[in-house]
C-alpha positions in Angstrom: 71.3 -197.1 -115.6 73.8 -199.5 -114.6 77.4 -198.0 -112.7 80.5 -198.3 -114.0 82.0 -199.2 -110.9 79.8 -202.8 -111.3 82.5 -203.9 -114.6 86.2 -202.2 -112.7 88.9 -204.9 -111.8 90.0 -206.3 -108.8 93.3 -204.3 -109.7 92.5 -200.7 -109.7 94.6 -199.3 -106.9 94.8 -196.3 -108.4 91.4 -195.3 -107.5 91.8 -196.2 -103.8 94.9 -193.6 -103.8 97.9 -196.1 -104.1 99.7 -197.8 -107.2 100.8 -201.4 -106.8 104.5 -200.5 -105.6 102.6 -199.0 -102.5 100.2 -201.8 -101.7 100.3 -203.8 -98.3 102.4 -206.9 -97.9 101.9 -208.9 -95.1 105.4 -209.4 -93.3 105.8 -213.0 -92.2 108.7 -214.3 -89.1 110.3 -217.3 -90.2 108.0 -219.6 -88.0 105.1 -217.8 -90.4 104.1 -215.8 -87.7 102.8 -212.2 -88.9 104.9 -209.5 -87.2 104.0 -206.4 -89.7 102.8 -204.9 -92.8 105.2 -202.8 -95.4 104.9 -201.2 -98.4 105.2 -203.4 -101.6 108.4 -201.6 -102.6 110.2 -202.6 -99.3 108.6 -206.1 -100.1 110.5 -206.5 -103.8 113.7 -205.0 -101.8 113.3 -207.9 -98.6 113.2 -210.6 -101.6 115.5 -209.4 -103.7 118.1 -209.2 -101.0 117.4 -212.7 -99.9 116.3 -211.6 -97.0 112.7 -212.5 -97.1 110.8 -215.5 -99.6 107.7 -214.6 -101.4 104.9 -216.6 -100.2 102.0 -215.6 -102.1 101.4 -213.0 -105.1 98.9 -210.1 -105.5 98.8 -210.2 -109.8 100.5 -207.3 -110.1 104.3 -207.0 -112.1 107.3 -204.3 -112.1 108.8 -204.3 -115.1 112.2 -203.4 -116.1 114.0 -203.6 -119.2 115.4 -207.0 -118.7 113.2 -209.0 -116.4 109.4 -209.0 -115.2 108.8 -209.4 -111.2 105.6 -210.2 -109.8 105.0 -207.6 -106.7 104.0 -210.1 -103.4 101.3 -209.7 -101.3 102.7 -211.7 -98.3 106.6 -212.9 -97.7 108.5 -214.9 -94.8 111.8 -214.0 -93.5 114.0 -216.0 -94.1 115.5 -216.2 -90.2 114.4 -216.0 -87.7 113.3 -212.4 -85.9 113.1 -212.8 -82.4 109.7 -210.3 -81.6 109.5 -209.5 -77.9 105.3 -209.0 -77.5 103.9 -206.5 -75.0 101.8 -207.7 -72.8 98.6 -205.1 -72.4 
């Protein structure tokens, strides 16, 4: 008997425990170094401020009544963040 899990999408956050407004985005510096990873939500806020581009999309959209956006899975700032490292 063949499992139903062999035929479910690449898109089925929901049964991993998070929707697509809650799915990881890789956070990019300017120089497209990766300096963290945020919630999709914060993500769609970073771009539509213009404070970050989206670089690359997950196939996911958030609808509202007017306009369709496609949620990102990674974005670049826009400037520059300068990112002291630690040294361990």
């Amino acid at each position: 008997m063949e499992s139903h899990r062999a035929f479910r999408s690449h898109n089925d956050h929901s049964e991993r425990g998070y929707s697509a407004m809650h799915a990881p985005v890789l956070v990019l510096n300017a120089s497209y170094e990766p300096i963290n990873i945020c919630a999709a939500r914060r993500a769609i806020v970073l771009v539509l401020k213009g404070v970050a581009a989206t670089e690359e999309i997950n196939g996911h959209f958030l609808h509202s009544s007017r306009v369709a956006i496609r949620v990102p899975s990674v974005i670049r700032l826009i400037q520059y963040l300068q990112c002291i490292s630690e040294n361990i």
